[in-house]
Short mmCIF file of the C-alpha atoms (twelve columns), coordinates in Angstrom:
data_MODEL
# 
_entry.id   MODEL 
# 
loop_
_atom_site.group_PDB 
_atom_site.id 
_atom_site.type_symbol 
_atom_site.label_atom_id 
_atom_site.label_alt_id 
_atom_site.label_comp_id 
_atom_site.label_asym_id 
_atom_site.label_seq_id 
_atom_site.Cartn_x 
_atom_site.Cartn_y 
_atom_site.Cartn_z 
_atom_site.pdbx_PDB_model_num 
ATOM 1   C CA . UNK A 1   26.836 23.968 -6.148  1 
ATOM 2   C CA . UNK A 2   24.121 21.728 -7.358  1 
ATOM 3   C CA . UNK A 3   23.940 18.907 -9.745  1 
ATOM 4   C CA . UNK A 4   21.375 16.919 -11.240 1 
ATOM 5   C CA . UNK A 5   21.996 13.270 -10.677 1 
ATOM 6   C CA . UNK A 6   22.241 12.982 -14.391 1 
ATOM 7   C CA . UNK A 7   25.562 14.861 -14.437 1 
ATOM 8   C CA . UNK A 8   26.851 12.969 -11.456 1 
ATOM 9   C CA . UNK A 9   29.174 9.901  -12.204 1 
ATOM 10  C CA . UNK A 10  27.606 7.211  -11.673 1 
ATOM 11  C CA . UNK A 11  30.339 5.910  -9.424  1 
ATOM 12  C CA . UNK A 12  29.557 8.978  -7.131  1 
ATOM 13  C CA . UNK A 13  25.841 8.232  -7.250  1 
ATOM 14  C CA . UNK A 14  26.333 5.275  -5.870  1 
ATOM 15  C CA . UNK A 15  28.707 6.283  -3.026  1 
ATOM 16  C CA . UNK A 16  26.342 9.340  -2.407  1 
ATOM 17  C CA . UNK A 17  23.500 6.266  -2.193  1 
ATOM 18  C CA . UNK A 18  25.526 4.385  0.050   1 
ATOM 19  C CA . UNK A 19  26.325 7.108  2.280   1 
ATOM 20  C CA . UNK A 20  22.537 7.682  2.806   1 
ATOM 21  C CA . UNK A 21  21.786 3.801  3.475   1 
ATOM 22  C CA . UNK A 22  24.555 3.923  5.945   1 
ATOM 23  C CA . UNK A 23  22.833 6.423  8.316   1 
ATOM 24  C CA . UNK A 24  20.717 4.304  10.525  1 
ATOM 25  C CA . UNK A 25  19.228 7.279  12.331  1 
ATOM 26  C CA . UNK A 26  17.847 10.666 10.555  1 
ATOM 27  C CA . UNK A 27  17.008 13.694 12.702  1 
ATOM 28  C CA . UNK A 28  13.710 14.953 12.155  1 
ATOM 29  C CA . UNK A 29  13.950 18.667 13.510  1 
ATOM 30  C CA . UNK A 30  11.382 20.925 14.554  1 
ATOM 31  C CA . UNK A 31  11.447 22.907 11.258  1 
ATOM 32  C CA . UNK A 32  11.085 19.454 9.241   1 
ATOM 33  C CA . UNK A 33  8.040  17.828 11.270  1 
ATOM 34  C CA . UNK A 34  6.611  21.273 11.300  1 
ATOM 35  C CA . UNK A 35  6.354  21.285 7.392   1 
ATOM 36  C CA . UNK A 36  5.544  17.234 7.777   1 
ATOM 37  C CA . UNK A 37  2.444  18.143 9.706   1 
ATOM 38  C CA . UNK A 38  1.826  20.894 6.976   1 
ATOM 39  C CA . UNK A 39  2.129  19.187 4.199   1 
ATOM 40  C CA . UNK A 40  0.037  15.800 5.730   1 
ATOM 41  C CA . UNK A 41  3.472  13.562 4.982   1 
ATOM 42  C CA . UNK A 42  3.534  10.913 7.544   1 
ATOM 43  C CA . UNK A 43  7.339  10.625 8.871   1 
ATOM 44  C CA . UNK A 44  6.774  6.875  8.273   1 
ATOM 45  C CA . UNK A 45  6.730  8.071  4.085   1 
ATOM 46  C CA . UNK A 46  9.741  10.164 4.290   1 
ATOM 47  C CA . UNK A 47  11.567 7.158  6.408   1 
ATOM 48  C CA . UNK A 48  10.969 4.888  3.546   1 
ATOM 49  C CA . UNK A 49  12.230 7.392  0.741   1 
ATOM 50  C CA . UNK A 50  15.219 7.664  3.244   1 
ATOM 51  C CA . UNK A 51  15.670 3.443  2.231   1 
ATOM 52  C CA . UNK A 52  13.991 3.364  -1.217  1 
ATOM 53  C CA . UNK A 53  14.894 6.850  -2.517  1 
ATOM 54  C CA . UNK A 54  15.602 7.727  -5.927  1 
ATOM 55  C CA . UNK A 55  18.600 10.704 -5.956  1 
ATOM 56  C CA . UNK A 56  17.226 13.427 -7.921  1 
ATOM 57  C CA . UNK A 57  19.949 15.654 -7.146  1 
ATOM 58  C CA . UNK A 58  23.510 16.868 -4.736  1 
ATOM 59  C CA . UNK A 59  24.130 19.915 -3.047  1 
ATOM 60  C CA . UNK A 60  26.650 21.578 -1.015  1 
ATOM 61  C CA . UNK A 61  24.498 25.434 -1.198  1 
ATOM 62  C CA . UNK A 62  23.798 25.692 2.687   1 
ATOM 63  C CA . UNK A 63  27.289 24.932 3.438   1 
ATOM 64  C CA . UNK A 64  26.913 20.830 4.201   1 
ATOM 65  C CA . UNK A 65  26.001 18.694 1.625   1 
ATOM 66  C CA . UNK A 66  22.787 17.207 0.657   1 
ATOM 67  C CA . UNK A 67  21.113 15.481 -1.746  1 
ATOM 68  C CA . UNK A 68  17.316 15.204 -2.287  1 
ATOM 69  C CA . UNK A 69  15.284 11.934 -3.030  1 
ATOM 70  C CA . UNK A 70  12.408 10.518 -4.158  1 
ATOM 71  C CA . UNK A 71  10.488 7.671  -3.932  1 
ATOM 72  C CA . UNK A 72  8.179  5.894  -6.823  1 
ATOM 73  C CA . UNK A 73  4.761  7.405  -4.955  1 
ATOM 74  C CA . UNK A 74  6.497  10.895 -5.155  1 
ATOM 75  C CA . UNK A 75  7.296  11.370 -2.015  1 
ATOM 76  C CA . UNK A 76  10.522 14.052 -1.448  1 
ATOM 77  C CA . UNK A 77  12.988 14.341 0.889   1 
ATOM 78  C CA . UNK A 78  16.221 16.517 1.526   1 
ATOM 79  C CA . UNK A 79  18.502 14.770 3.317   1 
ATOM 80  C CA . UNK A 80  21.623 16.801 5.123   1 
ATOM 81  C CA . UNK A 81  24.560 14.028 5.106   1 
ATOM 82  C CA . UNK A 82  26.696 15.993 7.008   1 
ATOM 83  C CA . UNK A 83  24.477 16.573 10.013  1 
ATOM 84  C CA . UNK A 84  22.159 13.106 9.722   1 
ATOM 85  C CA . UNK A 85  18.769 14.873 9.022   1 
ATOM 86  C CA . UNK A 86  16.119 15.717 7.171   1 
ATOM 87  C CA . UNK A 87  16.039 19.180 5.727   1 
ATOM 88  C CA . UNK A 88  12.268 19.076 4.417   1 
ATOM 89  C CA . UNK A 89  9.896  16.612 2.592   1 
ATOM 90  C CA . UNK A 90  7.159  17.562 0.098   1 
ATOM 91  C CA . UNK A 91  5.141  15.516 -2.578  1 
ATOM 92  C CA . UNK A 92  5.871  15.845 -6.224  1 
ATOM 93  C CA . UNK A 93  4.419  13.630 -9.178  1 
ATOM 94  C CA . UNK A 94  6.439  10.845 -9.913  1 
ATOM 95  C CA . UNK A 95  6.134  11.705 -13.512 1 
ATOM 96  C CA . UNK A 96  7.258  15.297 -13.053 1 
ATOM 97  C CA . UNK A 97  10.326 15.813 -14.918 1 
ATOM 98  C CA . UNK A 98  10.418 19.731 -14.378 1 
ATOM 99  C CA . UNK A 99  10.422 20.721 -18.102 1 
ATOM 100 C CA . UNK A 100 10.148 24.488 -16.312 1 
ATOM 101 C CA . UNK A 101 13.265 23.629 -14.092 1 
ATOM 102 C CA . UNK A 102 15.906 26.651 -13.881 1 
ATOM 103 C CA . UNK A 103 19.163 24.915 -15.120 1 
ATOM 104 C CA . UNK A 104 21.201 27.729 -14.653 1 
ATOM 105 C CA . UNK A 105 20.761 27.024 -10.762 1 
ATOM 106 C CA . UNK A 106 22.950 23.716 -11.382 1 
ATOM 107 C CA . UNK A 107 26.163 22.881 -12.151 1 
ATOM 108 C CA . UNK A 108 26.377 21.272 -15.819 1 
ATOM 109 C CA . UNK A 109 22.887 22.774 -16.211 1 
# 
């Protein structure tokens, strides 16, 4: 299931925030420095959308839930609450609504 932060309460945004500022320690695993290193995103950049995020959007699809950020440079991160890491990070324009997103992928879409 996903959902769009704009079809999240906004009660449950903020306890989904919350729940991300109260992990004081994110696992970086070999997958997600891999694509870090890839993708020339210092870990620094994704640790700061970790505390200055924007949510963008909640998911439970690989079995744990996650939700993915971003911060005002456009910076991206997936963030697994369940397990304490991060999934990926990639860059994205700040401005980038995604007028070609595929609502039918979310929930309320």
């Amino acid at each position: 299931m996903r959902i769009l932060k704009g079809k999240l309460h906004v009660a449950t945004q903020g306890q989904l925030m919350k729940e991300v500022h109260s992990i004081k320690r994110w696992d970086v695993t070999p997958y997600t420095e891999l694509r870090l290193k890839e993708r020339n995103i210092p870990t620094e950049d994704v640790l700061t959308v970790c505390r200055e995020g924007d949510l963008v959007e909640y998911h439970n699809d690989k079995g744990t839930r996650r939700v993915l950020l971003r911060d005002i440079n456009g910076t991206c991160a997936v963030l697994d609450l369940d397990k304490h890491s991060i999934v990926t990070a990639y860059t994205n324009e700040p401005t980038n609504n995604h007028p070609h997103l595929q609502r039918q992928r979310y929930l309320f879409g």
